[in-house]
N, CA, C and O atoms as CSV, one atom per row, in Angstrom:
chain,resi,resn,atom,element,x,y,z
A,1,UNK,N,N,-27.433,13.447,-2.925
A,1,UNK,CA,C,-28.351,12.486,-2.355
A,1,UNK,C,C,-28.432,12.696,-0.843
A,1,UNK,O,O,-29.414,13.021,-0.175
A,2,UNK,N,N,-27.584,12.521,-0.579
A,2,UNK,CA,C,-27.384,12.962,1.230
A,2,UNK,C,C,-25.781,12.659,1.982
A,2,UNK,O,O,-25.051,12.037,1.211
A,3,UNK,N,N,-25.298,12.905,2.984
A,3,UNK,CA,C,-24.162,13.411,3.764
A,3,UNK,C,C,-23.566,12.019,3.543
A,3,UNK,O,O,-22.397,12.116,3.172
A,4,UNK,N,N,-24.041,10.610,3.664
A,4,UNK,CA,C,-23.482,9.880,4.161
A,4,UNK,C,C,-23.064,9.180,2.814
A,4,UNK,O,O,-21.956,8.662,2.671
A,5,UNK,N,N,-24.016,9.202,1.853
A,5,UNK,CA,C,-23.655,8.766,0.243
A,5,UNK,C,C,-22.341,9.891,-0.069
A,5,UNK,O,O,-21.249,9.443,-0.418
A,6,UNK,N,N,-22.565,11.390,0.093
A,6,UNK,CA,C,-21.713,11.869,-0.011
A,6,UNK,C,C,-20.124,11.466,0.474
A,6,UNK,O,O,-19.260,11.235,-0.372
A,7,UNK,N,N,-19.913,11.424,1.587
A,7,UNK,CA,C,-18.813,11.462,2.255
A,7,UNK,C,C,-17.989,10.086,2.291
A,7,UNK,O,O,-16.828,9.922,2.667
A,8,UNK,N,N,-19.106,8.929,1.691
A,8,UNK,CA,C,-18.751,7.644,1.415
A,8,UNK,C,C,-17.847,7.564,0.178
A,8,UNK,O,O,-16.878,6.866,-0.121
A,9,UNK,N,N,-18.549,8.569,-0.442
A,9,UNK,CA,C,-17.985,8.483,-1.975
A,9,UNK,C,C,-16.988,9.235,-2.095
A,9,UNK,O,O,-16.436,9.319,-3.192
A,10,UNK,N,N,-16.521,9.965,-0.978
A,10,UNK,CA,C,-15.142,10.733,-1.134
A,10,UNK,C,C,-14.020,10.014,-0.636
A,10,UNK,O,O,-12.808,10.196,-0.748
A,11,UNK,N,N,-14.794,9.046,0.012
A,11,UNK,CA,C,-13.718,8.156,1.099
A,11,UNK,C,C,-12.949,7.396,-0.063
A,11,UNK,O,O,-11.783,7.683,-0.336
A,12,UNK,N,N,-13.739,6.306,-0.806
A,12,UNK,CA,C,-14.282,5.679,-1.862
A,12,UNK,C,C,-13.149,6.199,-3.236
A,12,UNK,O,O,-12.348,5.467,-3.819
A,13,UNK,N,N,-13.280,6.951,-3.364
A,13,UNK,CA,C,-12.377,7.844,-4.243
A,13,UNK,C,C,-11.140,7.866,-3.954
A,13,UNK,O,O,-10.186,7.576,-4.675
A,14,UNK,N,N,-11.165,8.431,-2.221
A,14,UNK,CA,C,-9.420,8.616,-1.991
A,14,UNK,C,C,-8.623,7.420,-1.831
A,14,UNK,O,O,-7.505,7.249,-2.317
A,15,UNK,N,N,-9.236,6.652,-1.157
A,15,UNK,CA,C,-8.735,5.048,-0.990
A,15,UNK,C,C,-8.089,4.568,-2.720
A,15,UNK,O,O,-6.906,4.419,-3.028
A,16,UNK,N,N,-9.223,4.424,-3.555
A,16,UNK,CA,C,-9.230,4.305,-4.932
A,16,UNK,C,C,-8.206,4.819,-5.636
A,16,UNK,O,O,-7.532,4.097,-6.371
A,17,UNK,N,N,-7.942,6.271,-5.479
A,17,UNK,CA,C,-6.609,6.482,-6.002
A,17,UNK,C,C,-5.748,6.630,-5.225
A,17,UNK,O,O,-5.086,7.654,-5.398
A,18,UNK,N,N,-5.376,5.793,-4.128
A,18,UNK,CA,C,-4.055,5.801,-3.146
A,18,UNK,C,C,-3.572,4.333,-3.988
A,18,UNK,O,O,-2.436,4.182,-4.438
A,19,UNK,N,N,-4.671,3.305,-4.096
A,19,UNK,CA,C,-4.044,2.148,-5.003
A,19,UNK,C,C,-3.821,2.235,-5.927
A,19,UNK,O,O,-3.312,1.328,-6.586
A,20,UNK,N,N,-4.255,3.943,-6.583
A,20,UNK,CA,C,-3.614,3.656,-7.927
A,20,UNK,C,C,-4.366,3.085,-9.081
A,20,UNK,O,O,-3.792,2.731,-10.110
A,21,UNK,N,N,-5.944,2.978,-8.864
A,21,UNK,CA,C,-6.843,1.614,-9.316
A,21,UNK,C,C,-7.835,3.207,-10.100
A,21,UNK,O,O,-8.051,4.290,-9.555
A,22,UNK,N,N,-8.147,2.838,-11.191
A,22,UNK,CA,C,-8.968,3.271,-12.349
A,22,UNK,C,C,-10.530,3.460,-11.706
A,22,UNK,O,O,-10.578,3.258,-10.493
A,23,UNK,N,N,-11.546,3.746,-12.225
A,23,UNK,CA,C,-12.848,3.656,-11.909
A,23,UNK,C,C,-12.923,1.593,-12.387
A,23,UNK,O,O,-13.133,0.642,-11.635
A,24,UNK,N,N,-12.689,1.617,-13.682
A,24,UNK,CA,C,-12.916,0.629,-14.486
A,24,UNK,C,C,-11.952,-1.006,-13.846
A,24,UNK,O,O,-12.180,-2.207,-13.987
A,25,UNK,N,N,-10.926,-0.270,-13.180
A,25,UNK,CA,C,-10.189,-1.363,-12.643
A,25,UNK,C,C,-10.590,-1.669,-11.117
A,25,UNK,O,O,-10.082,-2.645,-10.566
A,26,UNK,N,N,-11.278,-1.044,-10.597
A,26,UNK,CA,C,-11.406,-1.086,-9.114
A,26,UNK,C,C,-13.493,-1.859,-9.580
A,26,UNK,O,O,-14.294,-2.330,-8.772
A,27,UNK,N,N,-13.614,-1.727,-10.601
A,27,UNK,CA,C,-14.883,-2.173,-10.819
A,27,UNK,C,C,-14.657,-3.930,-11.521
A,27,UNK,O,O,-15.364,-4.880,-11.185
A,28,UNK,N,N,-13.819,-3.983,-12.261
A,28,UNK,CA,C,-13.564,-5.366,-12.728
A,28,UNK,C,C,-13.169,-6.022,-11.322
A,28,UNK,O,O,-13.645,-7.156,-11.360
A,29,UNK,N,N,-12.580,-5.848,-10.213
A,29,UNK,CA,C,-11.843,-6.732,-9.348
A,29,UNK,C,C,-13.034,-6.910,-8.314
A,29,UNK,O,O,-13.205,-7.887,-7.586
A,30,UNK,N,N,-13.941,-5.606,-8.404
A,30,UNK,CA,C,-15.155,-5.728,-7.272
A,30,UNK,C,C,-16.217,-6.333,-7.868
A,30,UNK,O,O,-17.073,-6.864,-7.161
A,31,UNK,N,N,-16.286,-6.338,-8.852
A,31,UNK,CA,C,-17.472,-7.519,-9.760
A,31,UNK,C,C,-18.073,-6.403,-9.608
A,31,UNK,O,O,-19.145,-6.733,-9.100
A,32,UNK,N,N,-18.070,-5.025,-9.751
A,32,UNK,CA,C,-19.368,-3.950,-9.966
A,32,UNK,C,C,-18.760,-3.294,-11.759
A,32,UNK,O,O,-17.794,-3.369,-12.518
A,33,UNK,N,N,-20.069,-2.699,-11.652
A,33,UNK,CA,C,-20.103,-1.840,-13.122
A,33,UNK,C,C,-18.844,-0.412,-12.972
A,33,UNK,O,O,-18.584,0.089,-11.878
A,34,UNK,N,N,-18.200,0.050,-14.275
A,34,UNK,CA,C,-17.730,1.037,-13.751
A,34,UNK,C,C,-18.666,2.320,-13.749
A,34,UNK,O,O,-18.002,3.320,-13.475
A,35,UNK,N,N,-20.214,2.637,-14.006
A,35,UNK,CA,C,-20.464,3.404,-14.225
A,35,UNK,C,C,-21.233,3.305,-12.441
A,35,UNK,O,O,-21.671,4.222,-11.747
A,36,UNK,N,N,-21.169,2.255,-12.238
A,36,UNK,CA,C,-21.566,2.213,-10.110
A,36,UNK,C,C,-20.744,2.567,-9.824
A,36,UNK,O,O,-21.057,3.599,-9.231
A,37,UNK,N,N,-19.337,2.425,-9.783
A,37,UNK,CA,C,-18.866,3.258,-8.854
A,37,UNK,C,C,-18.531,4.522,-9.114
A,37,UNK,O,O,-18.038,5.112,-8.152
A,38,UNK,N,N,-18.643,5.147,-10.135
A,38,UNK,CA,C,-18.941,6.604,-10.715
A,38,UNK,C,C,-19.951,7.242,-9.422
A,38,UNK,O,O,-19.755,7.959,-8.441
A,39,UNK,N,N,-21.138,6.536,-10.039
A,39,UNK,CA,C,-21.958,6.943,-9.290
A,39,UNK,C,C,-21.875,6.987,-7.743
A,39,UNK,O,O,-21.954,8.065,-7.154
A,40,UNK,N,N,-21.748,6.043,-7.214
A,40,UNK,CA,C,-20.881,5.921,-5.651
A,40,UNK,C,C,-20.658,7.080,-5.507
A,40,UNK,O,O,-21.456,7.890,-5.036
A,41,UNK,N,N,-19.088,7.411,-6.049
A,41,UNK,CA,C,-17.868,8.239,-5.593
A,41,UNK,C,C,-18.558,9.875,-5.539
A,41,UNK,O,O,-18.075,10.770,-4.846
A,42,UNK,N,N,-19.552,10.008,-6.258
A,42,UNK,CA,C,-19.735,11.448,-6.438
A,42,UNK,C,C,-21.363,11.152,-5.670
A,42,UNK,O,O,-22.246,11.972,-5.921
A,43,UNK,N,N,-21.566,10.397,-5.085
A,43,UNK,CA,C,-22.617,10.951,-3.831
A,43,UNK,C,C,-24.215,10.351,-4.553
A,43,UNK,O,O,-25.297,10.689,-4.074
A,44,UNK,N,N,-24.101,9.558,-5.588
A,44,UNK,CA,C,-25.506,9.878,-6.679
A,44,UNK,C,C,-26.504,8.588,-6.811
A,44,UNK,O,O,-27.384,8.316,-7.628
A,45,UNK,N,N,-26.059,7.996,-5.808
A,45,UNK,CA,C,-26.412,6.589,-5.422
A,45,UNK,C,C,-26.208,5.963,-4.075
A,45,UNK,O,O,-25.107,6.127,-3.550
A,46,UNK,N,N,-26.923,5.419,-3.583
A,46,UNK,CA,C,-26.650,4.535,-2.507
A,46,UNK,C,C,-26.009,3.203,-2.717
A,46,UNK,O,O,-26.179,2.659,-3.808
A,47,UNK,N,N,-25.371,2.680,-1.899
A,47,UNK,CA,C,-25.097,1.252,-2.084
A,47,UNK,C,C,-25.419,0.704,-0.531
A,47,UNK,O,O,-25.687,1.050,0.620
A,48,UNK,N,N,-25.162,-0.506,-1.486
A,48,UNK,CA,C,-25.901,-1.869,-0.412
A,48,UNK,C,C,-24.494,-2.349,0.484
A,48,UNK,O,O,-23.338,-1.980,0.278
A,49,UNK,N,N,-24.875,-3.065,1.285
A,49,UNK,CA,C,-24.091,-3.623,2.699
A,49,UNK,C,C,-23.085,-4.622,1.617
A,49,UNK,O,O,-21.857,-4.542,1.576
A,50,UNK,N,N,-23.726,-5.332,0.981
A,50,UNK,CA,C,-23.246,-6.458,-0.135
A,50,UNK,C,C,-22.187,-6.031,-0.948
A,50,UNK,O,O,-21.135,-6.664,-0.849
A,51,UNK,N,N,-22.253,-4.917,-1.874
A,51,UNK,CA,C,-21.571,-4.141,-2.430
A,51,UNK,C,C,-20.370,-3.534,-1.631
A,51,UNK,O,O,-19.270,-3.710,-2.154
A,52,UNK,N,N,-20.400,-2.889,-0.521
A,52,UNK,CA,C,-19.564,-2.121,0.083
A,52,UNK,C,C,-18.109,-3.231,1.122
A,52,UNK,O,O,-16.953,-3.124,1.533
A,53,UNK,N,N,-18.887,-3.892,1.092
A,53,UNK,CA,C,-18.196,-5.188,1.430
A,53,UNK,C,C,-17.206,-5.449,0.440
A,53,UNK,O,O,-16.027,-5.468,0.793
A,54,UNK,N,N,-17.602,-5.711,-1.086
A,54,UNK,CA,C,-16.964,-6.000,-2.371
A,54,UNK,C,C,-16.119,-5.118,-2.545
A,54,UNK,O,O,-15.073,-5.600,-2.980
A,55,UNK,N,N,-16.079,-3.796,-2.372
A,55,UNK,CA,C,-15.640,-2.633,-2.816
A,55,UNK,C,C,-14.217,-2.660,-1.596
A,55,UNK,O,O,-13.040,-2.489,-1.912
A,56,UNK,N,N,-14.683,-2.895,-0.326
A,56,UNK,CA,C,-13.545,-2.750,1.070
A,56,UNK,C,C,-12.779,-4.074,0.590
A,56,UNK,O,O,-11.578,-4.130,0.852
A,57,UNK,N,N,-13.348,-5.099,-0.064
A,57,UNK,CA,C,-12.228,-6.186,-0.361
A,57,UNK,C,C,-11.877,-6.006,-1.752
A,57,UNK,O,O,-11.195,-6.879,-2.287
A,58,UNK,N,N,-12.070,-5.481,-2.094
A,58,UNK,CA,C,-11.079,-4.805,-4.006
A,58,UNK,C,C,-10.074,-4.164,-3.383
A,58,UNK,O,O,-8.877,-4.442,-3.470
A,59,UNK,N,N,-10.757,-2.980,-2.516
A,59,UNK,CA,C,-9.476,-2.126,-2.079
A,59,UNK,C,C,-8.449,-2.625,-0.828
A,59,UNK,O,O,-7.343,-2.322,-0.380
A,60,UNK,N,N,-9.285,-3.363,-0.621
A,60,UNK,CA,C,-8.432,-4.209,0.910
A,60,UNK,C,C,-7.749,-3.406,1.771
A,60,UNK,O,O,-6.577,-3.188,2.077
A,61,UNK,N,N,-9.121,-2.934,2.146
A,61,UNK,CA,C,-8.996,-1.652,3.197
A,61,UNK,C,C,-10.189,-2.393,4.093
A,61,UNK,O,O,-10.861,-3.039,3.290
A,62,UNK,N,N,-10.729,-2.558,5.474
A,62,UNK,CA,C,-11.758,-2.362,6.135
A,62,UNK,C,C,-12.425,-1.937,5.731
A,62,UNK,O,O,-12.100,-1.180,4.817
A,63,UNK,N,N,-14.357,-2.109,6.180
A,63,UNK,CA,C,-14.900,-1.603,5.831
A,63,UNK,C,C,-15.421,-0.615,6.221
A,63,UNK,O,O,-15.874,0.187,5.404
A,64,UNK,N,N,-15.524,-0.334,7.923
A,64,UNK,CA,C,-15.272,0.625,8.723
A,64,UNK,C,C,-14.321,2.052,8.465
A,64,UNK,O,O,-14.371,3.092,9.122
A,65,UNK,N,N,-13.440,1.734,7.279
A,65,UNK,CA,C,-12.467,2.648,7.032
A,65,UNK,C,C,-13.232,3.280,5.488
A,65,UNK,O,O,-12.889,4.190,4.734
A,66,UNK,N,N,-13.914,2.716,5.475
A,66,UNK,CA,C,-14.690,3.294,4.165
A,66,UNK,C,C,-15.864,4.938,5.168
A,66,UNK,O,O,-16.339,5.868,4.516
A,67,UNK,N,N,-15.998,4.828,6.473
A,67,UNK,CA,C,-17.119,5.527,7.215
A,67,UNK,C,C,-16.856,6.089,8.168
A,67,UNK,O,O,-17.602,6.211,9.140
A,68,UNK,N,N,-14.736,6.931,7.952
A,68,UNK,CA,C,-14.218,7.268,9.071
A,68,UNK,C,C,-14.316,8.548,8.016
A,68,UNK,O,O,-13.464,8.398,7.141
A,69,UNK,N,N,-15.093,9.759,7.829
A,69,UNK,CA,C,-15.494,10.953,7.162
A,69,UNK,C,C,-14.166,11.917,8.229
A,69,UNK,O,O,-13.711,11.731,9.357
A,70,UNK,N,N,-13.938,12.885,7.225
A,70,UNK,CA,C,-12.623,13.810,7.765
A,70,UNK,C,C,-13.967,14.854,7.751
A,70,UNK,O,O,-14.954,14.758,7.021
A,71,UNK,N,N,-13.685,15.909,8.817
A,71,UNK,CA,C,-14.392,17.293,8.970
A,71,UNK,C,C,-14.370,18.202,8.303
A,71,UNK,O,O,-15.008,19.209,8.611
């Protein structure tokens, strides 16, 4: 889709399995689908301000820390 869906969704991922949290379990606690954050993590969708918010408080990480991309 583009750099920033991309690199979101890698962030998204690594955070995700540092807790240890499933696609399906990190989607029940964020009130999203697990097949959204599928999509997320691998770049194939955009998400909303609303959502990403939900997602930084599932993982209870910042949300700023979701958009710190490694080189």
């Amino acid at each position: 889709m583009s750099y920033i869906c991309d690199e979101f969704g890698k962030n998204l991922k690594k955070y995700r399995l540092q807790k240890k949290l499933s696609q399906e379990k990190l989607a029940e606690i964020a009130g999203l689908h697990r097949t959204y954050i599928s999509d997320v993590e691998r770049g194939k969708r955009s998400i909303s301000l609303d959502n990403i918010e939900k997602i930084s408080n599932a993982l209870d990480v910042e949300v700023y820390e979701l958009f710190i991309f490694e080189k």
